[in-house]
C-alpha positions as CSV (number, residue, x, y, z in Angstrom):
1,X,92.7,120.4,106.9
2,X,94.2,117.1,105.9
3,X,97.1,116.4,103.4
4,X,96.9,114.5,100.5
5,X,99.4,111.6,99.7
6,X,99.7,111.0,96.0
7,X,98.5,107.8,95.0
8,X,101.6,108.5,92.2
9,X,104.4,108.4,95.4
10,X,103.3,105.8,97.0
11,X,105.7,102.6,96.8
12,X,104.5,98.9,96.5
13,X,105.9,98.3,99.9
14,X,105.4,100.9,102.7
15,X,106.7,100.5,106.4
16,X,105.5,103.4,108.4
17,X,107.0,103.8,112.0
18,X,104.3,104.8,114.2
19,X,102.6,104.0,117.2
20,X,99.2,102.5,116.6
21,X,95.8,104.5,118.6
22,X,93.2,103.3,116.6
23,X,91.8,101.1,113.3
24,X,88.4,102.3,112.3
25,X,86.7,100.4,108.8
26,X,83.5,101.7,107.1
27,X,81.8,101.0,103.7
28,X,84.2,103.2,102.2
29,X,87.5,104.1,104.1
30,X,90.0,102.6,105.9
31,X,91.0,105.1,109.3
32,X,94.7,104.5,111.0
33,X,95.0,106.9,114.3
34,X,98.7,107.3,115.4
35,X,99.6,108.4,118.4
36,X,103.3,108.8,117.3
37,X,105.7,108.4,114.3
38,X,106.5,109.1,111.2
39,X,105.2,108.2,107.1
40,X,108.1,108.9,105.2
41,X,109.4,107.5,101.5
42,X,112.3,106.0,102.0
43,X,114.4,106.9,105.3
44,X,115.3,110.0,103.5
45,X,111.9,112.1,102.9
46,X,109.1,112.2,106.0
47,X,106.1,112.7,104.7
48,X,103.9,113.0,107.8
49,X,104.8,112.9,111.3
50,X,103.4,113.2,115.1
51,X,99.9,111.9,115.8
52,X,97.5,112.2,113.2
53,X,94.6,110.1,111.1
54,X,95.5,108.4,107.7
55,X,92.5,108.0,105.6
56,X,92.9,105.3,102.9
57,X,89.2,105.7,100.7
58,X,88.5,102.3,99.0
59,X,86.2,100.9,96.3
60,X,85.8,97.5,95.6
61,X,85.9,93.9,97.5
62,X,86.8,94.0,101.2
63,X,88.2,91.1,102.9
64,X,89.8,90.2,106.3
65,X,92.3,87.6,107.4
66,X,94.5,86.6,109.9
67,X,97.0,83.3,110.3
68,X,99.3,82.5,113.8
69,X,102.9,83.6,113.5
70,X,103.5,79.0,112.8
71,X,100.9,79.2,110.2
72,X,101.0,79.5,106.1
73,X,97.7,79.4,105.5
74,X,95.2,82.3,106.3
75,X,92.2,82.7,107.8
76,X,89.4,84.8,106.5
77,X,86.9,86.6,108.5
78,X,84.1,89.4,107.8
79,X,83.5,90.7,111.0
80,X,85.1,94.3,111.8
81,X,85.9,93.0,115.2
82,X,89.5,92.4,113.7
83,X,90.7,95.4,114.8
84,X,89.9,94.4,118.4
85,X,93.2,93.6,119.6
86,X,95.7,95.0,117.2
87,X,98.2,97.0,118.4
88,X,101.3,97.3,115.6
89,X,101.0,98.6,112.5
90,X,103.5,96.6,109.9
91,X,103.1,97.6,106.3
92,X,101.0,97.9,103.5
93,X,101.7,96.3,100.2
94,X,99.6,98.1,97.0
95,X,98.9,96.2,94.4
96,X,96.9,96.0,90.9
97,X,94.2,93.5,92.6
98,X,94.3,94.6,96.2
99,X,96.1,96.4,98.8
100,X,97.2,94.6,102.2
101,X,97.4,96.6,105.1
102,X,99.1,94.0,108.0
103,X,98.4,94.6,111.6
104,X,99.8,92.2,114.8
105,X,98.5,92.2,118.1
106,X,100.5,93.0,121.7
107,X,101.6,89.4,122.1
108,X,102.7,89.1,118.3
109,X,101.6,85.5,118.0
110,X,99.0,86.0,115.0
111,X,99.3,88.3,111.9
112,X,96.0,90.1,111.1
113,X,95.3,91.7,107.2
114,X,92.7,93.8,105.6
115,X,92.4,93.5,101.9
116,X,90.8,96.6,100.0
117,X,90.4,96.3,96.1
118,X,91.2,99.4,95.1
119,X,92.5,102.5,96.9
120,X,91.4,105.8,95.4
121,X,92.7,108.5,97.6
122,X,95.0,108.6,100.8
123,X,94.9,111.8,103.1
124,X,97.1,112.8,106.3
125,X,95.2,114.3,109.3
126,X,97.7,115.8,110.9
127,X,101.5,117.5,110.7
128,X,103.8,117.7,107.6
129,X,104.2,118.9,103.6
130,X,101.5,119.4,101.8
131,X,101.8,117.2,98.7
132,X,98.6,117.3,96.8
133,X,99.2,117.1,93.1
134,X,96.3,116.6,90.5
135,X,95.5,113.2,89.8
136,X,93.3,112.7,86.5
């Protein structure tokens, strides 16, 4: 049964440690496999942890970019096939407008994004706490 990760917890900066399996996108969710690691708030408080699924459920304006490591400006792109070659997961800022979930491939020369307007529920797939609260 998967965990649910309070929207209410979850920081406008996130750096989860974990080794990246899989990036799957549909219509409606964004699906990060991990083979390893940990989610946790702060150093102090893991969240999550071993391999698992994080399901990030969107509504709203999807958008992909990605820019080489020399670059300012980004790139944007619409086909799913940005997912190809990542292999790093880096961070995902939450914002009012959008979150940006930032991926980088093996050689690390280009930084790839996926911008979803509005996340409306995050659930864990896999070991640690149980932290479903109500959310109305």
């Amino acid at each position: 049964m998967s965990k649910i990760f309070p929207l209410s917890l979850f920081p406008e900066q996130f750096f989860p440690d974990v080794t990246l399996k899989d990036v799957r996108l549909t219509e409606s969710t964004l699906e990060i496999t991990v083979t390893d690691g940990q989610w946790a708030l702060e150093d102090k408080m893991v969240l999550f942890y071993g391999p698992g699924v994080m399901t990030f459920t969107y509504s709203g304006q999807l958008q992909g970019r990605w820019r080489a490591s020399s670059d300012a400006d980004w790139e944007y792109v619409t086909s799913p096939d940005i997912f190809k070659h990542v292999a790093f997961f880096d961070m995902i800022v939450s914002g009012d407008k959008y979150w940006a979930f930032r991926f980088r491939p093996e050689q690390k020369e280009y930084t790839m994004e996926v911008l979803l307007g509005k996340v409306t529920h995050i659930a864990w797939s896999g070991a640690g706490e149980d932290l479903e609260e109500d959310e109305e």
